[in-house]
Every structure is written in C-alpha cells, then in structure tokens.
PLY file of the C-alpha trace (Angstrom):
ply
format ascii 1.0
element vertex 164
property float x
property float y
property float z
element edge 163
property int vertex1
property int vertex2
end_header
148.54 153.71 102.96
146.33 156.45 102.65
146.30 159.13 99.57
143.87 162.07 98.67
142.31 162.53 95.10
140.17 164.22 93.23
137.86 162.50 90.64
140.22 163.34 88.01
142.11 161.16 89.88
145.18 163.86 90.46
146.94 162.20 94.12
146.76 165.97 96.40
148.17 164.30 98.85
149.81 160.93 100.17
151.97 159.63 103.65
154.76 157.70 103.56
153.84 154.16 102.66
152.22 154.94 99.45
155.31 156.90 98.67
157.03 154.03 99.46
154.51 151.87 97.24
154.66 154.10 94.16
158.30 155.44 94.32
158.74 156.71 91.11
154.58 158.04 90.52
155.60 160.66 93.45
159.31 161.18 91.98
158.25 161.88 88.61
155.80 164.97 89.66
153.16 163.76 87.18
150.36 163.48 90.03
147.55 161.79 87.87
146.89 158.25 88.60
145.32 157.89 85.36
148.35 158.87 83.93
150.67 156.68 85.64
148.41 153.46 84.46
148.22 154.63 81.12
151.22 156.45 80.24
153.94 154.56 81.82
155.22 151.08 80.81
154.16 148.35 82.14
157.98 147.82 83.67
157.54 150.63 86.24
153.75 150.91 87.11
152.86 149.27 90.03
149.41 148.47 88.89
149.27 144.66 88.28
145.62 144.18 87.82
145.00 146.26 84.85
142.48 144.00 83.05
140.00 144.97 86.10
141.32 148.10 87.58
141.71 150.24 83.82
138.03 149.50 82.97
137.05 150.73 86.71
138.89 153.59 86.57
137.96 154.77 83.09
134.18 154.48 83.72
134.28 156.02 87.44
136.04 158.89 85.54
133.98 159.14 82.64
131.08 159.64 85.38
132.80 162.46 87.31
133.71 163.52 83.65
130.16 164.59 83.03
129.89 167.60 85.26
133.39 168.75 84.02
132.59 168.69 79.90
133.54 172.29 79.08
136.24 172.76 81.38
139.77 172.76 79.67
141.78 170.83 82.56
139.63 167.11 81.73
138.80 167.74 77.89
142.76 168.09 77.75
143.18 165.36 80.22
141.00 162.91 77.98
142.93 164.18 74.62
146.29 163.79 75.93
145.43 159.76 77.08
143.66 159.23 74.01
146.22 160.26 72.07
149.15 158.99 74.00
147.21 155.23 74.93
145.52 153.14 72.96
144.31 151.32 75.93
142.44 154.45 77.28
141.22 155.67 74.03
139.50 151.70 73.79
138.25 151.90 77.30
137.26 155.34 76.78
135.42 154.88 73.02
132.94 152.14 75.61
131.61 154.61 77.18
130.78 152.69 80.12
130.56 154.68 83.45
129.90 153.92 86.69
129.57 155.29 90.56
133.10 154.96 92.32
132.65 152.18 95.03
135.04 150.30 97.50
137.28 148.27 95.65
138.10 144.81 97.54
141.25 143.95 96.38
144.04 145.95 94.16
147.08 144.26 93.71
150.53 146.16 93.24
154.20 145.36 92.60
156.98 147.17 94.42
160.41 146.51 92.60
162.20 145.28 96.08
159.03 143.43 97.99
157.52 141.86 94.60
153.50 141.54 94.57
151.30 143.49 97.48
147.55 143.05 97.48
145.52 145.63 99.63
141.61 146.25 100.57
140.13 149.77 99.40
138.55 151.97 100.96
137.05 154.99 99.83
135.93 157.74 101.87
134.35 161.17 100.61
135.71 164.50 101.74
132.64 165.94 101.92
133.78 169.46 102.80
135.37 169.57 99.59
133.61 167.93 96.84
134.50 165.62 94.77
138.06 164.83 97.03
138.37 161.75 98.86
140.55 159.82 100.78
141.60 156.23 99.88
142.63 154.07 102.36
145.22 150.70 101.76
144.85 148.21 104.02
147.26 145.09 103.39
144.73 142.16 102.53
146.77 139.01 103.64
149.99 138.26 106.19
152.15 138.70 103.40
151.51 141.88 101.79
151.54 143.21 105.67
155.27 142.16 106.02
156.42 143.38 102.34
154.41 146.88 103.86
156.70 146.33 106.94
159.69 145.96 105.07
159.58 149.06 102.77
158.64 151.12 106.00
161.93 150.18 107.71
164.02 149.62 104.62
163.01 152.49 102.20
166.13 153.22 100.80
166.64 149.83 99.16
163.58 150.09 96.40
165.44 149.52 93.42
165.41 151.53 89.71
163.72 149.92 87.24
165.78 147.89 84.99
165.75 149.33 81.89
166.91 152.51 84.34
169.96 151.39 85.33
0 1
1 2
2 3
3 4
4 5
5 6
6 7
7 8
8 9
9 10
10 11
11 12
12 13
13 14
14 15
15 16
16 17
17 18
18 19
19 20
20 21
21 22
22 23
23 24
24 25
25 26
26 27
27 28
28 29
29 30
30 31
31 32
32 33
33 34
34 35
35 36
36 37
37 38
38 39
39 40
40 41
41 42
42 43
43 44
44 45
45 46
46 47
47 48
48 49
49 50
50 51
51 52
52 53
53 54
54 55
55 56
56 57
57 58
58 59
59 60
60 61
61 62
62 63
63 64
64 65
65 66
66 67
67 68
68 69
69 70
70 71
71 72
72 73
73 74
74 75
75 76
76 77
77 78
78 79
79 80
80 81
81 82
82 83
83 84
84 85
85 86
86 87
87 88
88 89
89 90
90 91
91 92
92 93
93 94
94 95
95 96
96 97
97 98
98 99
99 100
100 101
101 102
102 103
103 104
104 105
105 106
106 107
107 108
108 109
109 110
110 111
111 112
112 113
113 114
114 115
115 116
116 117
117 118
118 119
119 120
120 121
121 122
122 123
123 124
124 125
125 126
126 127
127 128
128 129
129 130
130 131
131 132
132 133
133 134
134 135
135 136
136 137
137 138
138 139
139 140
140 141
141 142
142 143
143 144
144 145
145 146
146 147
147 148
148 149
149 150
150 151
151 152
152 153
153 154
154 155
155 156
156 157
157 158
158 159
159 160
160 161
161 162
162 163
C-alpha cells in the first residue's frame, strides 16, 4: 500500500490496496487524513490505534504547521478540526510537535477482513517539498492474507452499519 501526502496530510495520490484499505476515505472526496481521524466516527475510520497515532499526527503537523502560519489553506484547516473535534482541539491546545519519523506499526480495520497491522515507511519526495510517499507493508502472516483477500475480493467490503 503506498499513498502520497503532503504535510498537511492531504492523500495526492494512492494505488489500489489502500483504496481497498480506506474504501470510504477515497469515496467520500474529503482527501485529508487528518480529517478522516478526526471528523469521522469511530464506526467507519479505519484508524484503530488512535491513542498513539492522533498525538503523532497532531504534533508532526503542528511542526510542518510552522512554516505555513499565514497561509489561509492550514489556519482554516486547524479552525475547522478545532471546531468540529474536541479530540484535535485537546491534542492541538499541547502544543507538542515533533519531526515525522517511520512509524513501526499502524493498525487498521477493514469492515470485511477485520484488524490489519502494517510497518511504515516514510520516504521524502525531495523534488517536491514537503510530499512524501508512505509505504504499507503488512507486519505479520495475517494482515498479508486479509491484504490478499481485499486485492482479489474488492467488491465484497461491506457499508458501514449504521449505512445500511
């Protein structure tokens, strides 16, 4: 699985397993990940390990935030989450920030495989700053089959419950 970001953390680009591993994030348009983790219920975000990922995230951002304090697209970015989460506008009132860095383990739920846990990798574009490319790599025999099942059965991820 392998999407490009920005450090605003809009998704420019995926391939077809993280589609397949965030259905509804790609359906809905909405291309922020910060977003997605703080603006949609807990029911249909794949993220499962919020208490470490948010925090991560939040401070990561608030560094890239930094050289980007006048510019209307992240001052609006931070009001809208601040306003619309109380989680962010917590994580966000820390203040903590820190240097992005290769994440060993996040763990997602897909509504037809259940629980996936992957290794990150981050790599810089470095001919366009501040863009990288992250790339999935299934951590354990298990998540590699639940990955091998949504790549050869991808129209049988269900709707969310309360969707139905």
């Amino acid at each position: 699985m392998a999407p490009s970001a920005n450090s605003r953390y809009d998704v420019l680009a995926w391939n077809r397993p993280y589609r397949l591993m965030w259905p509804r994030f790609i359906e809905r348009g909405e291309l922020n990940l910060l977003c997605e983790v703080f603006l949609v219920p807990p029911c249909c975000n794949t993220m499962e390990n919020r208490d470490t990922e948010l925090p991560a995230l939040v401070a990561t951002f608030r560094a890239a935030y930094a050289r980007h304090l006048k510019e209307p697209a992240w001052t609006g970015l931070v009001r809208r989450l601040s306003a619309a989460s109380p989680e962010f506008a917590a994580l966000w009132a820390a203040q903590d920030v820190a240097l992005p860095v290769t994440r060993e383990f996040r763990t997602y739920g897909n509504p037809a495989v259940g629980q996936v846990v992957y290794r990150c990798t981050t790599l810089a574009v470095t001919a366009t700053p501040e863009t990288c490319i992250n790339v999935y790599t299934p951590a354990d025999d298990v998540s590699r089959e639940r990955v091998a099942w949504l790549l050869a059965h991808p129209g049988e991820i269900p709707a969310p419950a309360h969707t139905r």
